[in-house]
C-alpha positions as CSV (number, residue, x, y, z in Angstrom):
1,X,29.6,-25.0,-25.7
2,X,28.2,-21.6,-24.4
3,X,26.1,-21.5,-21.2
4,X,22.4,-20.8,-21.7
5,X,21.7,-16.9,-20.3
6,X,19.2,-17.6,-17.1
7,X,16.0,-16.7,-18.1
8,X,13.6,-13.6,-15.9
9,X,12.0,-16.7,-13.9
10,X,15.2,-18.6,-13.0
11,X,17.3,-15.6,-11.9
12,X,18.9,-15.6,-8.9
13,X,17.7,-11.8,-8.0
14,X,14.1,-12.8,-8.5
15,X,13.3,-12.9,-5.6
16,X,14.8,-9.5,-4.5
17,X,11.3,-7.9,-5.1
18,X,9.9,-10.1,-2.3
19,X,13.0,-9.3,0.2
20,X,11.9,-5.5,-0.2
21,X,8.5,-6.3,0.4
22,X,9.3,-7.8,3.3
23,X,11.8,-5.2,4.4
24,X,8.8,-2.7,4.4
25,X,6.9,-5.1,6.7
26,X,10.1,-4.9,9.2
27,X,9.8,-1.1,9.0
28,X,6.7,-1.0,10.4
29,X,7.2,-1.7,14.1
30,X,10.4,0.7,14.2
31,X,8.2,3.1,12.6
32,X,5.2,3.2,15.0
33,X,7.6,3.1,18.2
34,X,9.6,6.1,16.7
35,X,5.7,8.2,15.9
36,X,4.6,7.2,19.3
37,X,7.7,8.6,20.8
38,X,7.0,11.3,19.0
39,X,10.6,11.3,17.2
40,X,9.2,13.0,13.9
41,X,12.7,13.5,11.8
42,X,13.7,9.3,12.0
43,X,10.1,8.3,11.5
44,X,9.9,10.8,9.0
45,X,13.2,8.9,6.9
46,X,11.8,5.2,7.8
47,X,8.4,6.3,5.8
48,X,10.5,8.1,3.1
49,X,12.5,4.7,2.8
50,X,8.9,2.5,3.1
51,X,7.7,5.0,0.6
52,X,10.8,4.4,-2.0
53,X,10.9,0.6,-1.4
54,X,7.4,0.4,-2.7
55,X,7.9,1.9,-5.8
56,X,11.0,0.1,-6.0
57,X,9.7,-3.5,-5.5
58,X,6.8,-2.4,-8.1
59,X,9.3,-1.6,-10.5
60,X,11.9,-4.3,-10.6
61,X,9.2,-7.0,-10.5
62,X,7.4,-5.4,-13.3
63,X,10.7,-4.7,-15.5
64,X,12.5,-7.6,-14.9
65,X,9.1,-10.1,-14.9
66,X,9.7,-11.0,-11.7
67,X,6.0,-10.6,-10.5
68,X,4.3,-13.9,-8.3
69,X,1.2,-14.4,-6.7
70,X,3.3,-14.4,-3.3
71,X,5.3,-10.9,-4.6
72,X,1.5,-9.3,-5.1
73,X,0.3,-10.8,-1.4
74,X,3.3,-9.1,0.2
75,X,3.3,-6.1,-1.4
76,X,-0.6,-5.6,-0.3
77,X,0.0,-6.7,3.2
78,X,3.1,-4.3,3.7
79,X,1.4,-1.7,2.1
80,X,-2.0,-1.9,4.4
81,X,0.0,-2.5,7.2
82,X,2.2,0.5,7.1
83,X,-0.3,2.9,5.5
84,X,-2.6,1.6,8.5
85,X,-0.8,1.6,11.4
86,X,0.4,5.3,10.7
87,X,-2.8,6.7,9.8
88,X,-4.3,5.4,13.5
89,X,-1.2,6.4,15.5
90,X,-1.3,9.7,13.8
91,X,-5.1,10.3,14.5
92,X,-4.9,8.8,18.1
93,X,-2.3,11.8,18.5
94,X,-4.3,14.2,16.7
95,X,-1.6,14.8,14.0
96,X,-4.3,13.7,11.3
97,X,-7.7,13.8,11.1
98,X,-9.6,11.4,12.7
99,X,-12.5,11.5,9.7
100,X,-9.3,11.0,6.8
101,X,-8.1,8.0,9.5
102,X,-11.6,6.6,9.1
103,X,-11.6,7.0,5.5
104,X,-8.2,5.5,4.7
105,X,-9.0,2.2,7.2
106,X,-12.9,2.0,5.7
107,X,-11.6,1.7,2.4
108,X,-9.0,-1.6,2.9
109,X,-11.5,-2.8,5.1
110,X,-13.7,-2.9,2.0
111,X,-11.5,-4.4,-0.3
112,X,-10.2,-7.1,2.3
113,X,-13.7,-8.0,3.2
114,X,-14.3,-8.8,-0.5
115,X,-11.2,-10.0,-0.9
116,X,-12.3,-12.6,1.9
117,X,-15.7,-13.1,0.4
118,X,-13.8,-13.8,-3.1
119,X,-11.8,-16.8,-1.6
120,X,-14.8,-18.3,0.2
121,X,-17.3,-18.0,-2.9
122,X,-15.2,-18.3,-6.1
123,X,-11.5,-19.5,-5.1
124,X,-8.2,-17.8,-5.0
125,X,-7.7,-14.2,-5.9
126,X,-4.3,-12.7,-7.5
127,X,-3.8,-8.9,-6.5
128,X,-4.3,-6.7,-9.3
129,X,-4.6,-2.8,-8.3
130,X,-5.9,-0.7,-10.3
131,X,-4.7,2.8,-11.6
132,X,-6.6,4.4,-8.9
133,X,-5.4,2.0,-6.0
134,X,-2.0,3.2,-7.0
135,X,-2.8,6.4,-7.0
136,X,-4.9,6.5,-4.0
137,X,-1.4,4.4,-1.8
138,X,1.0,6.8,-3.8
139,X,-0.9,10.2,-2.3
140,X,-0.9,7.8,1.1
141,X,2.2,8.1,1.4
142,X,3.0,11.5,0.1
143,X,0.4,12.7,2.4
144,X,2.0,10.8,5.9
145,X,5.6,12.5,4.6
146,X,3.9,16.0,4.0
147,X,2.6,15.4,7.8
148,X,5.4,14.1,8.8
149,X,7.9,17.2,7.3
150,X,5.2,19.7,8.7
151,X,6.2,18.4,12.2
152,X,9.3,18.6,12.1
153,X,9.5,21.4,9.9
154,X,6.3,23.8,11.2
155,X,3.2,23.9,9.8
156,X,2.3,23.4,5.9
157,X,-0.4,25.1,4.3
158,X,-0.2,22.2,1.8
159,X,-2.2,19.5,4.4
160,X,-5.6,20.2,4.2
161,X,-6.0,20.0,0.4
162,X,-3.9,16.7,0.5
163,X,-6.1,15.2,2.9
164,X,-9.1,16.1,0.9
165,X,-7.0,14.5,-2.2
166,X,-6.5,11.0,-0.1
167,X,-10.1,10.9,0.6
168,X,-11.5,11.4,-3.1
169,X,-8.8,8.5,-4.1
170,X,-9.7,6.7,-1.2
171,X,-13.6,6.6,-2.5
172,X,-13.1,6.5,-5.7
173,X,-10.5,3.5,-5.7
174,X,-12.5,1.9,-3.2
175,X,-15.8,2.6,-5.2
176,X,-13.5,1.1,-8.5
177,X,-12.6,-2.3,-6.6
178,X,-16.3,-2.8,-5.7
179,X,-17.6,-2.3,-9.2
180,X,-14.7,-4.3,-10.7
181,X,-14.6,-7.3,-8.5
182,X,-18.5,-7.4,-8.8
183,X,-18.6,-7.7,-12.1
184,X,-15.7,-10.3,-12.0
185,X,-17.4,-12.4,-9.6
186,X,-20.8,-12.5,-11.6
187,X,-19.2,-13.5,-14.3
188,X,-17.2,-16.1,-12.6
189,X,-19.7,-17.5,-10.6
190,X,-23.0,-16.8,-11.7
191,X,-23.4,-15.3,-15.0
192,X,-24.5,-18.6,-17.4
């Protein structure tokens, strides 16, 4: 008799997209001590590794169809949290600008508030970024590295139009969720 093959769903590594979500969420602290510190070359590796591990959770739970409501929630939350927490500790040192900071933090403020709104008026919600949301965390975090490799490095030339990048994805995405999850929730809730 030969042993069924475990399917995607009942594979013991089907969780490992959740562990690296999770891992990325444990970066953050040792991440905001070291830029507070001002120790630019280890922060600068801890965001490059935040930076990989959120591709690389994308990836495997997306190939392997390991994806889950909780895999989405933790993958948001370590995202915002990391993304966050850099963008203010970078602005309250003047590294960034303070009017990108305010941008950046606007924008999830915006999506969690109708996130928030969502689960009070219609029910659960299951994370789906878009294109743009991608996009617009992707440049996020290309944009922290670039800052962070100009400060260790010397000044980039290179930071200025990649701030002005990150604030057109931030307002567009941003713009994109609104529209999106408007029309969802009429249709869910109200349309007859």
């Amino acid at each position: 008799m030969v042993a069924a093959m475990p399917t995607a769903s009942h594979s013991p590594w089907r969780h490992l997209p959740n562990a690296i979500s999770m891992l990325r969420v444990l970066l953050v602290a040792p991440i905001c001590w070291l830029l507070l510190h001002r120790s630019w070359s280890s922060a600068l590796m801890l965001v490059a590794v935040a930076g990989v591990s959120d591709g690389l959770d994308g990836f495997l739970a997306r190939h392997y169809g390991w994806q889950s409501r909780l895999g989405g929630m933790l993958d948001a939350i370590a995202d915002k949290l990391l993304l966050i927490s850099c963008f203010v500790i970078l602005a309250w040192l003047a590294e960034v600008p303070l009017w990108l900071t305010l941008i950046v933090c606007g924008r999830d403020l915006v999506i969690a508030s109708g996130a928030l709104f969502w689960r009070l008026l219609i029910g659960r919600i299951y994370p789906q970024p878009s294109l743009w949301s991608k996009a617009c965390t992707l440049m996020q975090i290309v944009y922290l590295l670039a800052v962070l490799l100009a400060l260790v490095h010397g000044p980039s030339p290179t930071l200025a139009p990649l701030a002005w990048l990150v604030a057109a994805l931030c307002a567009v995405s941003g713009l994109d969720y609104v529209v999106r999850w408007s029309h969802r929730a009429w249709h869910t809730r109200w349309a007859p």
